[in-house]
Backbone bond lengths (Angstrom), bond angles and torsions (degrees), N, CA, C in turn:
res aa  C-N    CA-C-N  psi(-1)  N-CA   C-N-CA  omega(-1)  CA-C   N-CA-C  phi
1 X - - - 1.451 - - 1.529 110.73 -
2 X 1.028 125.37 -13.59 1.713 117.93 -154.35 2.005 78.61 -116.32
3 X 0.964 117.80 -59.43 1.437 106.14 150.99 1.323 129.76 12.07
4 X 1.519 99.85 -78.50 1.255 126.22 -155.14 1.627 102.61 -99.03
5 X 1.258 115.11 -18.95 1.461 120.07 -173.94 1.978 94.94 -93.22
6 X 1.199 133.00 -23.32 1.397 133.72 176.81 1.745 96.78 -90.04
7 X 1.036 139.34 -7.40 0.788 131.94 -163.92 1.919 102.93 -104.36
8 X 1.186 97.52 -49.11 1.774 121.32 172.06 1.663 105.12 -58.22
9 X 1.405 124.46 -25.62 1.163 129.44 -165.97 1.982 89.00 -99.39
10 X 0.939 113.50 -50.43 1.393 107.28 -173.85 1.845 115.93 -52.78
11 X 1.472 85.22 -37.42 1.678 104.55 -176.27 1.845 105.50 -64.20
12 X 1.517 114.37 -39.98 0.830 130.49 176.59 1.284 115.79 -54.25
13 X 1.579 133.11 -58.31 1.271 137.65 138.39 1.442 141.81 -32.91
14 X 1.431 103.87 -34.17 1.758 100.25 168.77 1.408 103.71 -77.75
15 X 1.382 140.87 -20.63 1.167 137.86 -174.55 1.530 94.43 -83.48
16 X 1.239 114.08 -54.44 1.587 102.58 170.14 1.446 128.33 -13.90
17 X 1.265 107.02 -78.17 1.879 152.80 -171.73 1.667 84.91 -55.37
18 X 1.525 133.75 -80.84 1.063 148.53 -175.91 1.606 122.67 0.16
19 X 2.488 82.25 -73.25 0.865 99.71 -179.82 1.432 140.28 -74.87
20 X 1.552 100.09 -23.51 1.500 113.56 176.72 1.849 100.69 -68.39
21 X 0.780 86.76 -66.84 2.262 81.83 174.49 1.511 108.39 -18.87
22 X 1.133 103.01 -86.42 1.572 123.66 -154.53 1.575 106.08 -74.64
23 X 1.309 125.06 -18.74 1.623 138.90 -173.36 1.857 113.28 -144.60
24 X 1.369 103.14 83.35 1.742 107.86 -174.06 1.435 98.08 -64.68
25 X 1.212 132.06 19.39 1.787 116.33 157.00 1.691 103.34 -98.46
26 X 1.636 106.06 170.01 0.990 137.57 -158.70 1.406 109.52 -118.36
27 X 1.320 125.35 4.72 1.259 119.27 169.29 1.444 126.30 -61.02
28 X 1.205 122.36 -35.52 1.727 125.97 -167.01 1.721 94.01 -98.87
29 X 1.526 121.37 -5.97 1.120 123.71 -173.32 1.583 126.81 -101.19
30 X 1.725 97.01 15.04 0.990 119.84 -171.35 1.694 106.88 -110.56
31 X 1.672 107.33 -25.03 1.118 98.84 -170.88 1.735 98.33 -114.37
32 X 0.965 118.94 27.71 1.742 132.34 -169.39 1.014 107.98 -116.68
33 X 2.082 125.93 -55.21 1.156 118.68 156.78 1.074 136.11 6.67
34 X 1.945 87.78 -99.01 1.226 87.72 -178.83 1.721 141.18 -104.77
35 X 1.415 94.06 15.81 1.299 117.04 154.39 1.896 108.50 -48.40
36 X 1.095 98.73 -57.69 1.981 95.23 -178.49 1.501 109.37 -73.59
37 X 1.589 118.06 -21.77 1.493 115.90 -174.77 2.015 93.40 -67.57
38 X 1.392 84.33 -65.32 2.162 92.61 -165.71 2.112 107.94 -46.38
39 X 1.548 104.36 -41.36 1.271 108.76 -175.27 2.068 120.71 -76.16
40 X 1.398 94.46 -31.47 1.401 87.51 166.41 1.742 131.41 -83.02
41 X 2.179 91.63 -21.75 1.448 87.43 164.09 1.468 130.43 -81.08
42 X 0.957 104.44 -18.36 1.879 124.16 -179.96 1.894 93.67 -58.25
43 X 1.434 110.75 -57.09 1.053 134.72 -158.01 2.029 117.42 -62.20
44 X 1.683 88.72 -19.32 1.282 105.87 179.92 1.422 118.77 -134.16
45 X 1.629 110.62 -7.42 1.579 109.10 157.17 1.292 125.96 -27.99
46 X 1.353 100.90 174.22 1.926 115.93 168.43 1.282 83.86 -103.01
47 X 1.470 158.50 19.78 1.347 126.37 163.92 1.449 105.20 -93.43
48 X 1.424 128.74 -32.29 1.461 127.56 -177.87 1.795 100.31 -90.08
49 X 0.897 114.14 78.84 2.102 110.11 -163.16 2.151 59.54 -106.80
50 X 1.100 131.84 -78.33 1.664 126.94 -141.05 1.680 95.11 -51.28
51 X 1.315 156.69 -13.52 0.978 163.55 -170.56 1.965 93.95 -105.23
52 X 1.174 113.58 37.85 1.714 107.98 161.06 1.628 88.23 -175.05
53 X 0.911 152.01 7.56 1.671 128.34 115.95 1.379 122.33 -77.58
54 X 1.387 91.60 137.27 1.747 132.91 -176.13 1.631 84.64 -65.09
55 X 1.977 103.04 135.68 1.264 96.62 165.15 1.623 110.70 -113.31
56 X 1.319 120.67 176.13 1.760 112.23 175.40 1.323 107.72 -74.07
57 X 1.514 122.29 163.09 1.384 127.10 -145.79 1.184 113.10 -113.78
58 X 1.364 140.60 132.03 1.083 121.78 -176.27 1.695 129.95 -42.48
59 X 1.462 124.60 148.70 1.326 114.87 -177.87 2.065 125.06 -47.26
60 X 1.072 91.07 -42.59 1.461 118.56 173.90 1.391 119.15 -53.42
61 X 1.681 100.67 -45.86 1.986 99.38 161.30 1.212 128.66 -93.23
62 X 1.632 120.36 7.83 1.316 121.69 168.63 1.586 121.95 -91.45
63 X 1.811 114.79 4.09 1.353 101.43 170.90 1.461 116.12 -67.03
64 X 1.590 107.26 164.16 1.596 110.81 168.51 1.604 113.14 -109.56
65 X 1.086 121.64 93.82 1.411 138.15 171.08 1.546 125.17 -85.34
């Protein structure tokens, strides 16, 4: 999840960057902002700390084959 939430935030930002280039309005740049501000801080808080320890693996994926 934290993965995927730095990853959504990055995406969030190239659309940022994108749009200001190629389109000098601010409409889509309003909702991109802070879409990458709220998602990268969420993403790196102390409230998601259980989403960055590794948990043990199920029995089934620890054989060696």
């Amino acid at each position: 999840l934290y993965e995927s939430l730095i990853f959504l935030s990055c995406s969030f930002f190239i659309i940022h960057i994108t749009s200001k280039k190629l389109n000098h309005k601010n409409d889509l740049s309003t909702i991109t902002t802070p879409s990458t501000i709220f998602t990268q801080g969420f993403a790196t808080s102390g409230l998601s700390t259980e989403m960055h320890q590794s948990a043990i693996l199920v029995p089934a994926l620890q054989s060696q084959w």
